[in-house]
FILUMSE-85720 format. One record per residue: residue in one letter; chain; x, y, z of N, C-alpha, C, O, CB in turn. Coordinates in steps of 0.001 Angstrom, whole numbers. Atoms other than C-alpha are relative to their C-alpha. Glycine has a CB too. Example, Ala and Ser with C-alpha at 12.3 -4.5 7.8 and 13.67 -1.06 7.14 Angstrom:
(kolza 'a', 'A', (890, -1190, 0), (12300, -4500, 7800), (900, 1200, 0), (1936, 1181, 665), (-992, 27, 1246))
(kolza 's', 'A', (-820, -1190, -60), (13670, -1060, 7140), (-770, 1090, 730), (-261, 2198, 899), (414, 462, -1415))
//
This chain:
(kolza 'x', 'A', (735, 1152, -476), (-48169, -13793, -41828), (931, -899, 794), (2122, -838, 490), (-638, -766, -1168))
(kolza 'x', 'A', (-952, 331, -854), (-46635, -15808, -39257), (37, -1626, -22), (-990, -2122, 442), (-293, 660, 1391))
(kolza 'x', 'A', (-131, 1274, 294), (-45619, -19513, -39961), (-183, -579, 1283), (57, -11, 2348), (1226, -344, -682))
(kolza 'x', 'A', (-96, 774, -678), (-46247, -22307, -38178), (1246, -918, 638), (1927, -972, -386), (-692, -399, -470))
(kolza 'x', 'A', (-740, 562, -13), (-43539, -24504, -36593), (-89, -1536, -77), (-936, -1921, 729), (431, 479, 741))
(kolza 'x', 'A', (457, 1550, -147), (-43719, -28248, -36961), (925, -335, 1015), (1775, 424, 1479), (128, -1049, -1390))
(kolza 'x', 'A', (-1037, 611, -996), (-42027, -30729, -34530), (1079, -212, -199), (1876, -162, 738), (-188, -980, 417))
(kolza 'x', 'A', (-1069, 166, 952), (-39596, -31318, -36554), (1213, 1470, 324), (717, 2593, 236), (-833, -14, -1750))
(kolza 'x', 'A', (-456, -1029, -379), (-36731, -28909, -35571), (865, 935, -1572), (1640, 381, -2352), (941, -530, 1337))
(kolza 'x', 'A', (-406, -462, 1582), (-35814, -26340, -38782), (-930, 445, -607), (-771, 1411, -1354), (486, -978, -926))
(kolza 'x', 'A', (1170, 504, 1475), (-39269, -27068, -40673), (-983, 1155, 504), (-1595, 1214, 1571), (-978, -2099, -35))
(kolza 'x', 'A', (1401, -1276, -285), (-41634, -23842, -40826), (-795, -71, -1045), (-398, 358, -2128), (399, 1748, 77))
(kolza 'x', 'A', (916, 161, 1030), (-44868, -24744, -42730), (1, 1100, -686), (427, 2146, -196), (-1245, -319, 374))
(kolza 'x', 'A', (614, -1057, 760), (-45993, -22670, -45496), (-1633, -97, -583), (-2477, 735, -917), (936, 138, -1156))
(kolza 'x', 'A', (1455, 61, 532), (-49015, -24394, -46528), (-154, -1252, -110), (558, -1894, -882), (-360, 687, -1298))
(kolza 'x', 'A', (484, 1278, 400), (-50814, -27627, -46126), (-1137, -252, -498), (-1921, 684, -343), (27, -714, 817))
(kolza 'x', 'A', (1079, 757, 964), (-53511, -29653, -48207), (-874, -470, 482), (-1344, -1391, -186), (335, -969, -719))
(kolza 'x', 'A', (963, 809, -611), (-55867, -30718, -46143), (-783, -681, -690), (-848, -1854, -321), (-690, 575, 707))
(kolza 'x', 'A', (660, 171, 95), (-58212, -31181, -48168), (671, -1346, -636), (-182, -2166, -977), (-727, 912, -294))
(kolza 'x', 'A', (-103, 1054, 632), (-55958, -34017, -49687), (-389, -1104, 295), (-1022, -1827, -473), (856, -127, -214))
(kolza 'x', 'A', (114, 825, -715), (-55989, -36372, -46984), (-1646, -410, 322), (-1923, -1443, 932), (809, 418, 996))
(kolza 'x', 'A', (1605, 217, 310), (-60220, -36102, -47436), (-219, -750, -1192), (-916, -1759, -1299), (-808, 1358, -205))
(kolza 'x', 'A', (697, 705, 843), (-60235, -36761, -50690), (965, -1337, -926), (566, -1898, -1947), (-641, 1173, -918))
(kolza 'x', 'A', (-946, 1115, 35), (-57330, -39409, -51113), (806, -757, 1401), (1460, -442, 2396), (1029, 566, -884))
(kolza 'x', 'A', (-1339, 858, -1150), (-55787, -42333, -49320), (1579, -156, -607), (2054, -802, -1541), (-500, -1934, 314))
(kolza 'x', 'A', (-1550, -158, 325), (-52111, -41440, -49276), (532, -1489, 0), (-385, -2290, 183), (875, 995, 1210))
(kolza 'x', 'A', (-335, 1400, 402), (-50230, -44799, -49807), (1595, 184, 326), (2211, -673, 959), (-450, -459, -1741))
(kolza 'x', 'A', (-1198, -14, 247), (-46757, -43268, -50274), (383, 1165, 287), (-338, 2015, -235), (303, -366, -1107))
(kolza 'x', 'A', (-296, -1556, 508), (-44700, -39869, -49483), (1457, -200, -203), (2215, -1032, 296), (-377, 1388, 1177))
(kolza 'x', 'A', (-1674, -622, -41), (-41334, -38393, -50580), (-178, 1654, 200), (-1052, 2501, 16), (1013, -342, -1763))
(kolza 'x', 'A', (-500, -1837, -174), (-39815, -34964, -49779), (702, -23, -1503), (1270, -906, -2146), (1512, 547, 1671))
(kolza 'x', 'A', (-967, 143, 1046), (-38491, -33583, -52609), (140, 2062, -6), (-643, 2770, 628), (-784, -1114, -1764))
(kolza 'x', 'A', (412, -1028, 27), (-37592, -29940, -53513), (4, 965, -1286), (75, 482, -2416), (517, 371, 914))
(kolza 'x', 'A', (547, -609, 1452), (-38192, -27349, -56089), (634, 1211, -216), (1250, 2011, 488), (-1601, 296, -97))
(kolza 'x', 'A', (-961, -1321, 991), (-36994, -24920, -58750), (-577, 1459, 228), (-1499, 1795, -514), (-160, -243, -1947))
(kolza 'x', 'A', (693, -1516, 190), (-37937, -21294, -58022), (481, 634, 152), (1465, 466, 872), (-859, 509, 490))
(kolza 'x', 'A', (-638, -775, 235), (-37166, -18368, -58764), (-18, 1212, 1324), (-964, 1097, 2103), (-393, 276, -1308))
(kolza 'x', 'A', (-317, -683, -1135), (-35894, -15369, -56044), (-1064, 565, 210), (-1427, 528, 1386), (1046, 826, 3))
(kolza 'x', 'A', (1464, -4, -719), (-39343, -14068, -56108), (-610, -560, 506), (-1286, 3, 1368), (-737, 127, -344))
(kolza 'x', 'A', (814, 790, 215), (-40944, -17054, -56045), (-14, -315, 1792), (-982, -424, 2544), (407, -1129, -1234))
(kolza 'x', 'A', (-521, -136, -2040), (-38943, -17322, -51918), (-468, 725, 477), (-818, 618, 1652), (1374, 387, 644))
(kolza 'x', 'A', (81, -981, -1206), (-39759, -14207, -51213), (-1184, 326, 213), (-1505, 1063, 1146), (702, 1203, -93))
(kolza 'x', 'A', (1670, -71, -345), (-43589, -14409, -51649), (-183, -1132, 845), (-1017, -930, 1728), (-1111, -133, -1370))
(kolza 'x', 'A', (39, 936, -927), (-43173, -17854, -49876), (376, 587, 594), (-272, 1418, -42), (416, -1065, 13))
(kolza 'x', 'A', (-763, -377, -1436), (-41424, -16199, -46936), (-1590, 981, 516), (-1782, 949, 1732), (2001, 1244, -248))
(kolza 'x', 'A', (1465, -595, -211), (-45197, -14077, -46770), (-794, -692, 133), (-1895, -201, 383), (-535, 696, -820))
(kolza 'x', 'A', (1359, 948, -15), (-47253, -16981, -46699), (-707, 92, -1647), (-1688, -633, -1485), (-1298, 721, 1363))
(kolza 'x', 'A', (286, -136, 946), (-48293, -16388, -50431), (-273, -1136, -931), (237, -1206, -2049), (686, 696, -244))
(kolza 'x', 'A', (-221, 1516, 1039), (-49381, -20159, -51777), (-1249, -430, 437), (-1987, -95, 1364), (1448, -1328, 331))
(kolza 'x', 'A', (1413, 594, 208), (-52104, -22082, -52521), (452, -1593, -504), (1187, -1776, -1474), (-1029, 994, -1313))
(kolza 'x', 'A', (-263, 1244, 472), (-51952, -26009, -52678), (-1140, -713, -895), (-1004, -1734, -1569), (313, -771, 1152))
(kolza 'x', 'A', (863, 908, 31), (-55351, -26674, -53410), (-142, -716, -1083), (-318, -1916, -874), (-973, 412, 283))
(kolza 'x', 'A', (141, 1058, 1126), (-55611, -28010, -57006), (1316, -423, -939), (1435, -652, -2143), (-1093, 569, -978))
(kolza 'x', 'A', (-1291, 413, 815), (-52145, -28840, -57720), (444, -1738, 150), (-34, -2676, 789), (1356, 1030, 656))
(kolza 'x', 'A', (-154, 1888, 71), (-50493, -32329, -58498), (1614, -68, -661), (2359, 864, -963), (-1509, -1029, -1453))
(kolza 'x', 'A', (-1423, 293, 289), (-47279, -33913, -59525), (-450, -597, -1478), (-1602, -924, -1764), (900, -1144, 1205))
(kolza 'x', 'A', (407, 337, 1274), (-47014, -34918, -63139), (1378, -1336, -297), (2079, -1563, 689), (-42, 1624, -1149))
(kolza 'x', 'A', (-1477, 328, 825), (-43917, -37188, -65244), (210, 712, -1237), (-832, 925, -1857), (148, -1535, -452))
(kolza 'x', 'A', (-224, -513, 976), (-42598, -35608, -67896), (1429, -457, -382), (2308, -161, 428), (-272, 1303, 139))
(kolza 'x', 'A', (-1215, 762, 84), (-39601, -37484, -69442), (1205, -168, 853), (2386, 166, 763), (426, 320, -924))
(kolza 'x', 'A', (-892, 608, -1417), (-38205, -38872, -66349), (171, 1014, 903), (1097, 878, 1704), (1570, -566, -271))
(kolza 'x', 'A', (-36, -1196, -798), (-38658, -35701, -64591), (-1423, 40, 478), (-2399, -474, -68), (475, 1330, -798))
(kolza 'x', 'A', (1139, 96, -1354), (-41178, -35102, -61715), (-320, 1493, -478), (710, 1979, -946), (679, -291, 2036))
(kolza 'x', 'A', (551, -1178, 83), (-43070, -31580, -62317), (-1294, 309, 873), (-2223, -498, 820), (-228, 159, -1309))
(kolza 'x', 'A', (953, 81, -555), (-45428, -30119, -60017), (-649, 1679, -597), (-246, 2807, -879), (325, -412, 1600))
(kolza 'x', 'A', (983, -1311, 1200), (-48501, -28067, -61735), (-885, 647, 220), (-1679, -265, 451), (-702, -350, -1107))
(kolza 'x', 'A', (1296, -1095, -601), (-51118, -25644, -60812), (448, 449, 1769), (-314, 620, 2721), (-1950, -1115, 11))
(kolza 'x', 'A', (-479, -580, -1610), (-49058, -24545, -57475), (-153, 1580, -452), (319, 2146, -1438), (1988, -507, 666))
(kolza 'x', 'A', (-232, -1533, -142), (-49685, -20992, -56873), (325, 646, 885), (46, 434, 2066), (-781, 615, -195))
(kolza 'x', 'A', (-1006, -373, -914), (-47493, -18779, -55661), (-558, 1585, -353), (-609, 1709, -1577), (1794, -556, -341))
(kolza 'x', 'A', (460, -1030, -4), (-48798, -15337, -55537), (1263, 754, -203), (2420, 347, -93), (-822, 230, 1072))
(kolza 'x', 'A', (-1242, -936, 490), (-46903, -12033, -56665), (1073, 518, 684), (274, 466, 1619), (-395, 1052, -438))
(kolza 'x', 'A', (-630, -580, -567), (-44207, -10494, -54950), (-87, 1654, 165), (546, 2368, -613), (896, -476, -403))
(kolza 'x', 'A', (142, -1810, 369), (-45063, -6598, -54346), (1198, 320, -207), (1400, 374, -1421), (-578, 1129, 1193))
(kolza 'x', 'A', (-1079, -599, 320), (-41754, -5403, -54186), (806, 86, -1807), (1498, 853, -2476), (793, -693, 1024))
(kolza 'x', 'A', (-438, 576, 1888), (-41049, -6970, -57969), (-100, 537, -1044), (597, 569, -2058), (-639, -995, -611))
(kolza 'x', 'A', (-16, -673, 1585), (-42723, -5011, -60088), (-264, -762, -1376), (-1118, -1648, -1361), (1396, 538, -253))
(kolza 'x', 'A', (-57, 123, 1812), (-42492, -5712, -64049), (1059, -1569, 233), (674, -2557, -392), (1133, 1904, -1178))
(kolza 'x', 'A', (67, 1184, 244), (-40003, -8635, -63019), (-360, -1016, 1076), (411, -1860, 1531), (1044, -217, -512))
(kolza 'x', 'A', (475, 1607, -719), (-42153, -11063, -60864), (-35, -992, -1260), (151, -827, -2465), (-1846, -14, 848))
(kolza 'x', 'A', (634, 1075, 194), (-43193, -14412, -61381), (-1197, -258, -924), (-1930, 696, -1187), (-262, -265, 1044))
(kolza 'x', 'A', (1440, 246, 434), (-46031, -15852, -63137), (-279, -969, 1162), (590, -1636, 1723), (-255, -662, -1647))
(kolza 'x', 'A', (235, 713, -1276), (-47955, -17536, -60380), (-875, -1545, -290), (-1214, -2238, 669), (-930, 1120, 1033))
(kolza 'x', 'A', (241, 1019, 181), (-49260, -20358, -61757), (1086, -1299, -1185), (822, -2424, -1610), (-1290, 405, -289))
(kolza 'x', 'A', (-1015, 895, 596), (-46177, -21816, -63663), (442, -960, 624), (576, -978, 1847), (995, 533, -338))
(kolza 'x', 'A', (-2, 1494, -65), (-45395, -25376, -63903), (2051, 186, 636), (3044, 853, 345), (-547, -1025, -2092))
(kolza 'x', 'A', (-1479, -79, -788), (-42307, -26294, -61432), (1043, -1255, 300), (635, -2089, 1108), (-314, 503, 1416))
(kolza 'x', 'A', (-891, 1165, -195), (-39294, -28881, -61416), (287, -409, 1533), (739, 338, 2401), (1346, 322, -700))
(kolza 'x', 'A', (40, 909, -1367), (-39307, -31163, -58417), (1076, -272, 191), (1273, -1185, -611), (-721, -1232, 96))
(kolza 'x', 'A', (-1246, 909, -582), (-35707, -32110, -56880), (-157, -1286, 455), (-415, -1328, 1658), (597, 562, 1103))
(kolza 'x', 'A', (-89, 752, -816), (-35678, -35681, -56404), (1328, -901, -470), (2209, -368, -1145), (-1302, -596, 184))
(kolza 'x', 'A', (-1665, 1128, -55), (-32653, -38252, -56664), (-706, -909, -1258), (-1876, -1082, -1598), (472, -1346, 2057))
(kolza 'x', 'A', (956, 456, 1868), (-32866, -40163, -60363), (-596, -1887, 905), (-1462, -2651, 478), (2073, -391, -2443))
(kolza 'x', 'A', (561, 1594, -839), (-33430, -43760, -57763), (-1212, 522, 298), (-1784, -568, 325), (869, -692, 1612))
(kolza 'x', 'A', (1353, -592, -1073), (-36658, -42051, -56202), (-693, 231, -903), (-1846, -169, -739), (61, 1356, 1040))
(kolza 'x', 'A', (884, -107, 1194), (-37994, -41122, -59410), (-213, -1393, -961), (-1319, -1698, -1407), (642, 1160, -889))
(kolza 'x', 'A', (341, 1473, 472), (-37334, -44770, -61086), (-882, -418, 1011), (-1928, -668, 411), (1266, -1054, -140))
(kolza 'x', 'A', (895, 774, -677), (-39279, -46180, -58188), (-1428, 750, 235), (-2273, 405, 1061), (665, -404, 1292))
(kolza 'x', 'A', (1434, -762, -613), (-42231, -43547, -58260), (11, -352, -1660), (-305, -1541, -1622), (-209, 2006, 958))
(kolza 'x', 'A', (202, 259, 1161), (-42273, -43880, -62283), (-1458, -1139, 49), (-2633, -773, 30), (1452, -524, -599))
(kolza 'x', 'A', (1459, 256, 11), (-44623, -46882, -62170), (-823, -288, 698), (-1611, -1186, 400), (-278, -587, -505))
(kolza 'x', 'A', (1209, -329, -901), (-46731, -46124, -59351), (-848, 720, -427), (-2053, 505, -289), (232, 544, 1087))
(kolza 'x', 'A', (1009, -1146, 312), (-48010, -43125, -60777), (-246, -327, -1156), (-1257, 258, -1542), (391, 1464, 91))
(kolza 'x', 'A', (995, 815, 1342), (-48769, -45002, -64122), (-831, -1021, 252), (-1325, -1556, -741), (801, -707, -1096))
(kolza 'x', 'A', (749, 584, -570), (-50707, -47123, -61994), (-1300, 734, -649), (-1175, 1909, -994), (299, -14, 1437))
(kolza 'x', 'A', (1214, -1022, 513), (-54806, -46217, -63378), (-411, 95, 1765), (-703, -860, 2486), (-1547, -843, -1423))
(kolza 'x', 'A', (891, -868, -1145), (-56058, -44407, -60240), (777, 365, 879), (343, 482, 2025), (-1129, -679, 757))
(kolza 'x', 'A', (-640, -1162, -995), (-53053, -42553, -58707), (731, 1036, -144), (1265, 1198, -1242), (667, -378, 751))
(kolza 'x', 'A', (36, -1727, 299), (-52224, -39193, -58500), (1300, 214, 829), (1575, -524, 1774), (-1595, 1075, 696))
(kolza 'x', 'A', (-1515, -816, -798), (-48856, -37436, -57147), (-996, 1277, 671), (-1517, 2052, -132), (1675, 829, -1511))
(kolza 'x', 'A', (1030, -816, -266), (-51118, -35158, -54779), (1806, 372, 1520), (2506, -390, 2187), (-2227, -929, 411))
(kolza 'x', 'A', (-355, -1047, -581), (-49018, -32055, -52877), (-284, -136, 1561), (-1468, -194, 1892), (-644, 1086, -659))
(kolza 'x', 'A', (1064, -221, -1725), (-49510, -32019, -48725), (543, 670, 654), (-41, 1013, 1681), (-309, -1188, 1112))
(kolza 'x', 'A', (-294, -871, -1081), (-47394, -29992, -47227), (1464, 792, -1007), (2388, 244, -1609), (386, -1027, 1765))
(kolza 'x', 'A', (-1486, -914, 366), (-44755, -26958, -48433), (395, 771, 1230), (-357, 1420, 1958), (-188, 1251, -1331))
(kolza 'x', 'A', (-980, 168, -1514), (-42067, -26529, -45570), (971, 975, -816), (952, 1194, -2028), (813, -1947, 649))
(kolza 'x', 'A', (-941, -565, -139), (-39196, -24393, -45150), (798, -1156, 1014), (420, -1580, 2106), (-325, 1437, 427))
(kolza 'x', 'A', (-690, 1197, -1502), (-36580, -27060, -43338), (1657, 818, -524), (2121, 925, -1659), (-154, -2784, -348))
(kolza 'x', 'A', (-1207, -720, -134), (-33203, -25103, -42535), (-136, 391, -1429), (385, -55, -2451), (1388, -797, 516))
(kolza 'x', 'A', (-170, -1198, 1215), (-34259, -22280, -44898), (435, -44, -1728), (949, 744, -2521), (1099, 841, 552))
(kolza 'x', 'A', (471, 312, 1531), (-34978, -24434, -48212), (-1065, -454, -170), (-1475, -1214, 707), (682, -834, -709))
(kolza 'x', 'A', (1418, 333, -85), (-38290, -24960, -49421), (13, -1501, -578), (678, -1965, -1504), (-998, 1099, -882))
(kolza 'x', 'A', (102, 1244, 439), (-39293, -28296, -49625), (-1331, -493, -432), (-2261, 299, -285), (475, -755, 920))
(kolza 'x', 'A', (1442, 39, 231), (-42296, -29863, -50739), (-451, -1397, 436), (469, -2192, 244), (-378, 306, -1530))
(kolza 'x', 'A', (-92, 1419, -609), (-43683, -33228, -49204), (-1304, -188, -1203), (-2076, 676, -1618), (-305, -305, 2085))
(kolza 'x', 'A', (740, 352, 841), (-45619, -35496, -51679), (-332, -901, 265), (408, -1592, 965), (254, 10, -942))
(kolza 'x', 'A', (464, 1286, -491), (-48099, -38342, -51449), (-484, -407, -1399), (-762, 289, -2376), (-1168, 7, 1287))
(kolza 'x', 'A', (318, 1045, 1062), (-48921, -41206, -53712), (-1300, -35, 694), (-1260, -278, 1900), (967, -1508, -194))
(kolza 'x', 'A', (874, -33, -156), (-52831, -40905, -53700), (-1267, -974, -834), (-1554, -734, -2007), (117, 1086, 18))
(kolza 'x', 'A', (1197, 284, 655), (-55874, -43102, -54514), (-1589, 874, 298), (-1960, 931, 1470), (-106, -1449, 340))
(kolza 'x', 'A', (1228, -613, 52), (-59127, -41293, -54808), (-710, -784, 434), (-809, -1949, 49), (-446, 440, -1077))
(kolza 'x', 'A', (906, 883, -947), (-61689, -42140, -52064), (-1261, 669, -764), (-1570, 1769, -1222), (144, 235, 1953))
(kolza 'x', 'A', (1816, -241, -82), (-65482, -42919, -52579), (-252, 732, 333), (598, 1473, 827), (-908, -600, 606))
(kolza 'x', 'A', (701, -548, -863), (-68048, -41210, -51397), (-389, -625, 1649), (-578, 27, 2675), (-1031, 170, -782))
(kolza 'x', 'A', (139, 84, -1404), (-68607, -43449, -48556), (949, -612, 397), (578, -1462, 1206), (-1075, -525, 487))
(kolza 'x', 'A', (-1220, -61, -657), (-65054, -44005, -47710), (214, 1360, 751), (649, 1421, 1901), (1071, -251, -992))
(kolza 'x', 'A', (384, -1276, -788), (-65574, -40274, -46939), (-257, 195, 1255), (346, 696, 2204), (-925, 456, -379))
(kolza 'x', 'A', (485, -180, -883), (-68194, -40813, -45122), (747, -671, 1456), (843, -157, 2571), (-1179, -332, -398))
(kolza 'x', 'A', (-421, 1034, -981), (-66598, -43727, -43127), (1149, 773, 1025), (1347, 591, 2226), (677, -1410, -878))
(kolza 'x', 'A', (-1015, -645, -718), (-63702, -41291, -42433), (-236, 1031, 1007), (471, 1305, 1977), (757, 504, -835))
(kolza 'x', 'A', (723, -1298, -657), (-65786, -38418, -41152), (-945, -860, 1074), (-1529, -256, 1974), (-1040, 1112, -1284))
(kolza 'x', 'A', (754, 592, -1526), (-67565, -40861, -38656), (1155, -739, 842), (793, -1375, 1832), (-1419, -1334, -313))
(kolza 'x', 'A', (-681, 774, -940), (-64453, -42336, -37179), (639, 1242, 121), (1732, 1012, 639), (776, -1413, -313))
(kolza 'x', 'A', (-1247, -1539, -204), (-62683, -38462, -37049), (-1574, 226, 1167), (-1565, 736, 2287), (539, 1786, -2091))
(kolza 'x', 'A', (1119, -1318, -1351), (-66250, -37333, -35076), (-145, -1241, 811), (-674, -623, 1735), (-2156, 1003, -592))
(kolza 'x', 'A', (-498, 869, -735), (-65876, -40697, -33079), (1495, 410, 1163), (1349, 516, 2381), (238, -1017, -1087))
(kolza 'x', 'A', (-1142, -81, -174), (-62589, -40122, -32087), (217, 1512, 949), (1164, 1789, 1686), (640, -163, -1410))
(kolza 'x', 'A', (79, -1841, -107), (-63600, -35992, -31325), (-443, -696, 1506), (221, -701, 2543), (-1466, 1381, -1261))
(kolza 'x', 'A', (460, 225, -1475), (-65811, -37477, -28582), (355, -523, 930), (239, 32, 2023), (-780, -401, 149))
(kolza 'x', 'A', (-1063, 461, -754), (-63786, -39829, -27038), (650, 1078, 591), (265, 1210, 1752), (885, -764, -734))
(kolza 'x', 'A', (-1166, -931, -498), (-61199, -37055, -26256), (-477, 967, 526), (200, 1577, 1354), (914, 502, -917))
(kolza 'x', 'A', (863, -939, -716), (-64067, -34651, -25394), (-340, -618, 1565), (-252, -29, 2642), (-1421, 222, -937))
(kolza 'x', 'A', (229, 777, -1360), (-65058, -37455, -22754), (1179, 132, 1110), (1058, 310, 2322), (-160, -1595, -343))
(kolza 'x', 'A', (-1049, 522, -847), (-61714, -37979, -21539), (365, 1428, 186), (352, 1534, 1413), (1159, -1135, -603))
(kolza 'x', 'A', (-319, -1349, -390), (-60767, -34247, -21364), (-1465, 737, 1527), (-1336, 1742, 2227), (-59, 985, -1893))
(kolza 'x', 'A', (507, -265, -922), (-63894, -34229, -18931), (50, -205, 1774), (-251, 372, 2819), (-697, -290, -488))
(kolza 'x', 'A', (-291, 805, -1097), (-62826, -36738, -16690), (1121, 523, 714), (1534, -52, 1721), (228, -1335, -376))
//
């Protein structure tokens, strides 16, 4: 499967969240990166991941990110991965004191948006998320098809 490149010079997506940025207003991100094992790269290096219902957790002063799936490695055999195991986040112990009580805040979530390769380490970018209404939704989906036409107009002209 053939990665994307971002603008960013180094950074080859592996998988973004779209659907996060629908159903939360991001507020906050850090990069941070993560514990995995030599399979765990080499099914990422295939495109092999799934962001959609994963999240960041605390767990005694440690950042964990949970329901990421990372699909099997064929070559592996008997010792892959388990693909839905819970994964340690790299971040600096300052970055984690200052995300500590945000995310004990009641209504925000450590929500996943983008897993990158940046000079050939995987990284993971994270957003501080509040959960949108239903017609914050909507509001968003009429200023995105707003916005479509405009640029349809002006691409005519």
């Amino acid at each position: 499967m053939a990665r994307k490149t971002d603008n960013e010079s180094g950074v080859k997506i592996i998988a973004k969240n779209r659907k996060a940025r629908h159903e939360y207003h991001i507020l906050d991100t850090w990069e941070a990166g993560l514990v995995l094992l030599g399979t765990e790269v080499k099914a990422l290096r295939e495109g092999r991941c799934n962001l959609g219902d994963s999240y960041g957790e605390l767990r005694q002063g440690e950042v964990w990110l949970c329901k990421l799936h990372i699909g099997p490695y064929e070559q592996a055999h008997r010792e892959n991965h388990e693909p839905f195991r819970r994964r340690k986040l790299l971040l600096k112990r300052r970055e984690i004191r200052k995300m500590i009580p945000r995310i004990e805040e009641k209504g925000l979530t450590l929500v996943p948006l983008r897993l990158y390769f940046k000079h050939g380490i995987v990284k993971i970018e994270l957003g501080l998320g509040r959960g949108k209404k239903l017609h914050d939704k909507r509001d968003a989906q009429a200023e995105h098809d707003v916005a479509r036409r405009i640029a349809k107009e002006m691409g005519r002209r």
